[in-house]
N, C-alpha and C positions, 0 to 999 in steps of 0.2 A: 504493500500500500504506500511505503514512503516513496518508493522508485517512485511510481505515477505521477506523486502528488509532488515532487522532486521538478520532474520531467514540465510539468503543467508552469511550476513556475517559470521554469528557464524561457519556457516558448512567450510567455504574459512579455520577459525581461525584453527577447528579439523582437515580440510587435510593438512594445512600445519607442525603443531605439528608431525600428524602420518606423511607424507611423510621426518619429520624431524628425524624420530623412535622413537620421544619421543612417544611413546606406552599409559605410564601412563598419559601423560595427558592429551593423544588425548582423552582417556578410560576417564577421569573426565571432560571434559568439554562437550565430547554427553551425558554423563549420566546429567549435568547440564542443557544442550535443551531438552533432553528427559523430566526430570521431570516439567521445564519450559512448554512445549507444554503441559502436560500432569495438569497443572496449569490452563492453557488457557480454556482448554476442561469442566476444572471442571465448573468455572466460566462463560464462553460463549462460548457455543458450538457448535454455528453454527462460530467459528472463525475457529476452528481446529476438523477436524474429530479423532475422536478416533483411525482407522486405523491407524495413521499418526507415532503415538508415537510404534506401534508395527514395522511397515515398518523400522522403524531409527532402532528398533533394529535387525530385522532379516536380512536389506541389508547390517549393517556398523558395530552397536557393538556388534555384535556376535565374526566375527576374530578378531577385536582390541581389544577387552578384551582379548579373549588367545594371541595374541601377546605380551601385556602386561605383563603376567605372568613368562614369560622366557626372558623377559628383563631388569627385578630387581631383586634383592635379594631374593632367594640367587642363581640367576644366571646372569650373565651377556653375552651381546653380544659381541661377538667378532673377527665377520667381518658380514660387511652389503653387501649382493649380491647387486651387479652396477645395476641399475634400465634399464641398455641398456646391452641388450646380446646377444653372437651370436646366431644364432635362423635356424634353419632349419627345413623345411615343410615334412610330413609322412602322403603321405594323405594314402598310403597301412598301416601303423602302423607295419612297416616290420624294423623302425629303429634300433633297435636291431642286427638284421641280418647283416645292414651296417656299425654298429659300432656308430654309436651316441651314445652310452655312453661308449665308451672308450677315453683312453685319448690322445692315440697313436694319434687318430686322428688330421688331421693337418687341423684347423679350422680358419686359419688368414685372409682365402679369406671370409668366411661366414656374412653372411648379420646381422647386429646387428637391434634386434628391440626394440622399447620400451615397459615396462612391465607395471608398475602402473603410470607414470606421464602419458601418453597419451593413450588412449584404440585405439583398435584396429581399428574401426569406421575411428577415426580420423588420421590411420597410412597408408590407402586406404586399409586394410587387408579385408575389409568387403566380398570381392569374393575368398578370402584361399578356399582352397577345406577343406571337412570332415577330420578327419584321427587324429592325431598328429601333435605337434607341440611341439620341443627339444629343450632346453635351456641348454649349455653347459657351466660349472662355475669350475676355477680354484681358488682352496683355497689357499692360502697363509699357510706360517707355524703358528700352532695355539697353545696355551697353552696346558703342557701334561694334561689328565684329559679326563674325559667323553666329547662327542662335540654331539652336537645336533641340526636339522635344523630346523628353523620354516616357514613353508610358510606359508605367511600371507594370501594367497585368489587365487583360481584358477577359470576358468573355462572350464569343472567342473570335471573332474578326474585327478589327478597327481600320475606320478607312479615316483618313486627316487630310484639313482644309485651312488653310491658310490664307485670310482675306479673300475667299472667295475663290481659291484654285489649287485643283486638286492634288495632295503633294506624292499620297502613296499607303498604300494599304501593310498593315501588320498580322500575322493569320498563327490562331494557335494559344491553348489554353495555357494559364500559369507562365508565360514566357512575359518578360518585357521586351521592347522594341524602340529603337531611336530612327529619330527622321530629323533629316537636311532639312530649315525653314529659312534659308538665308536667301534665298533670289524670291522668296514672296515677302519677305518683313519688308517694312521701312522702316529706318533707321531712324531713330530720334521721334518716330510717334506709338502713338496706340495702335494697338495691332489685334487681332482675329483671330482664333480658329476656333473652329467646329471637329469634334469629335464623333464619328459614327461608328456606334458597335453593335454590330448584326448578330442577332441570339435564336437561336431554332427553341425556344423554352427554356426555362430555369433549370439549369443546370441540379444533381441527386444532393450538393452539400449547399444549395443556397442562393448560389453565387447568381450575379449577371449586370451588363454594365462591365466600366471599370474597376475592378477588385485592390487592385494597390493604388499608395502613391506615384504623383506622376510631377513633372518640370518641367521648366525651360532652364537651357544652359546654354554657356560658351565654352569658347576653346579653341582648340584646332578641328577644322572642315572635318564633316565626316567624309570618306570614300563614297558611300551610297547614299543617297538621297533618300530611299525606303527601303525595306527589306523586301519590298516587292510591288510592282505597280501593274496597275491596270491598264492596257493599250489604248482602250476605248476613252476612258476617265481624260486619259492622258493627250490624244487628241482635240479633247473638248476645250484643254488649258491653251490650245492652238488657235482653237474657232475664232 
């Protein structure tokens, strides 16, 4: 019983680290339980199944490790998307068409949900229909230089808009993903993006929407612009 009740704590200590963005040491204190568990397993093994130690990594420190990476040196963040945002439902996935990711849009009536402190489960979302689901974030003015966004964890596709044009889709549960926003910022004003995260239903533990914390940062250019883009999307940024 203490193992468990041992174990519960350490995990309370990592969400609050990461929901605090410290990144890095959310990132060294699961790699400190992981190899702890993974301690446990060697010595008595019927205390901890070996599953257990790969689970912690494929559900948690898969995105907080790359969250980590674009939150120190030699880049830093520099603004933290508000963990409550306004949030509008696309169960046709036609938002586009209505302008959810423009900025024109006059969004002060729209219902604000929460992202990573509370899941969806617990927000009564559990009956949203299929579709989309749009997360509207107005940036503040940010230092000149390359900007970059990191979503810390969706589920489980996210496509991102940046003033209005489309930068490049991320696909795939419990991962975080960075995108290039540096050839759609302007420099020295307020700036745009829309977040779209496409859900086939509430996921068996809750989840849906954006699940972790997420940023904007500097630094050095990323290499890729998205982890992956859409031809079609992409053309349209041309029209």
């Amino acid at each position: 019983m203490r193992f468990t009740v041992e174990q519960l704590d350490e995990f309370f200590e990592i969400q609050e680290l990461h929901f605090d963005f410290d990144f890095a040491g959310a990132d060294r204190a699961m790699l400190k339980m992981m190899e702890e568990r993974q301690k446990v397993h060697d010595e008595k093994d019927h205390w901890v199944s070996q599953a257990s130690v790969w689970y912690m990594d494929w559900y948690y420190r898969r995105a907080l490790a790359k969250a980590a990476v674009f939150s120190q040196e030699p880049y830093e963040i520099v603004y933290r998307i508000p963990e409550e945002l306004p949030t509008v439902f696309d169960p046709f996935r036609r938002g586009r068409d209505l302008g959810f990711d423009d900025s024109r849009l006059n969004d002060a009536d729209f219902i604000k949900t929460h992202t990573y402190a509370i899941p969806w489960a617990a927000q009564g979302l559990s009956s949203m229909p299929t579709g989309s689901v749009w997360y509207r974030i107005r940036v503040p003015k940010l230092p000149e230089g390359p900007v970059g966004l990191l979503v810390g964890s969706v589920d489980s596709l996210c496509r991102v808009y940046a003033n209005g044009r489309y930068v490049g889709d991320g696909v795939g549960w419990m991962q975080a993903f960075a995108f290039d926003l540096t050839d759609c910022f302007r420099p020295g004003e307020e700036n745009f993006v829309a977040i779209e995260v496409m859900h086939n239903g509430i996921s068996d533990i809750g989840t849906g929407g954006i699940v972790f914390p997420s940023y904007f940062f500097t630094g050095p250019r990323l290499s890729k612009r998205a982890p992956s883009i859409d031809p079609a999307l992409e053309n349209q940024n041309e029209d």
